[in-house]
N, C-alpha and C positions, 0 to 999 in steps of 0.2 A: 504494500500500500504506500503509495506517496502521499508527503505531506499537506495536507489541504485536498485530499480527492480520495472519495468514498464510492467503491464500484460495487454498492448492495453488499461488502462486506459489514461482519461482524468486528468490531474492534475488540482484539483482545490483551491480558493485562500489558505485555509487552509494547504494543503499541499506547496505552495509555502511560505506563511509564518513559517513553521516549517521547508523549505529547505532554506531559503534565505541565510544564513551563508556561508553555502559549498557552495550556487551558487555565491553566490561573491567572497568566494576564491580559484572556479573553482576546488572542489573536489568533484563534483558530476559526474557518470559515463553518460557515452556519450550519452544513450538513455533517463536518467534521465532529465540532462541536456536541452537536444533537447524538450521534453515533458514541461519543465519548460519554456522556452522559448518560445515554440506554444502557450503557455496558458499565457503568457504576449504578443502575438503579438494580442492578445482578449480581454485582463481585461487591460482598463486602472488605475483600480484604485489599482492593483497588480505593475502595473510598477512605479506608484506613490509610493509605499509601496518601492517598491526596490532604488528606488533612495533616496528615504529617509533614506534608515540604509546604502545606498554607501555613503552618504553625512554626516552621523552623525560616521560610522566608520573611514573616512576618519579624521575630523574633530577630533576624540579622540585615532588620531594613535601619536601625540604629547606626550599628556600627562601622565603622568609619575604617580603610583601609589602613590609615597611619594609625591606626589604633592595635593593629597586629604585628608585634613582634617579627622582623625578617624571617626568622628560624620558624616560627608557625605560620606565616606566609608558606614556608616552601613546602614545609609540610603537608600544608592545606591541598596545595595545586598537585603535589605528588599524588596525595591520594586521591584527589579529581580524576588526576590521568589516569591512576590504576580501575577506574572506575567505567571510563571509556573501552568498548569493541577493539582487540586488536584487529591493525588490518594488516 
């Protein structure tokens, strides 16, 4: 499935965990969207998934990058990357 185009698929956790971003900051298009949400009014443990990065974005819309030590700077982004698909 490509980003933004829904062909009568099913979304599933996978693909709502690689959209949760734009779905929380409601830039996913309106069929995307609606499909994303059909498929949390089913998975509880995708709406747990979602409340969880609403609660943890919300939670680090405070803080300020110079407010992060360099060493946990790299830290952070390390483990970002080990967190990415290798390709």
């Amino acid at each position: 499935m490509k980003r933004g185009h829904v062909d009568d698929e099913e979304v599933a956790c996978r693909q709502v965990v690689e959209l949760v971003t734009d779905y929380l900051e409601g830039d996913l298009p309106e069929a995307l969207r609606a499909a994303v949400e059909k498929h949390l009014a089913e998975c509880p443990h995708c709406v747990d998934y979602v409340e969880q990065m609403r609660t943890t974005a919300a939670s680090l819309r405070g803080v300020s990058v110079e407010s992060i030590s360099p060493a946990a700077r790299d830290q952070l982004i390390a483990a970002l990357r080990n967190l990415l698909p290798r390709r």
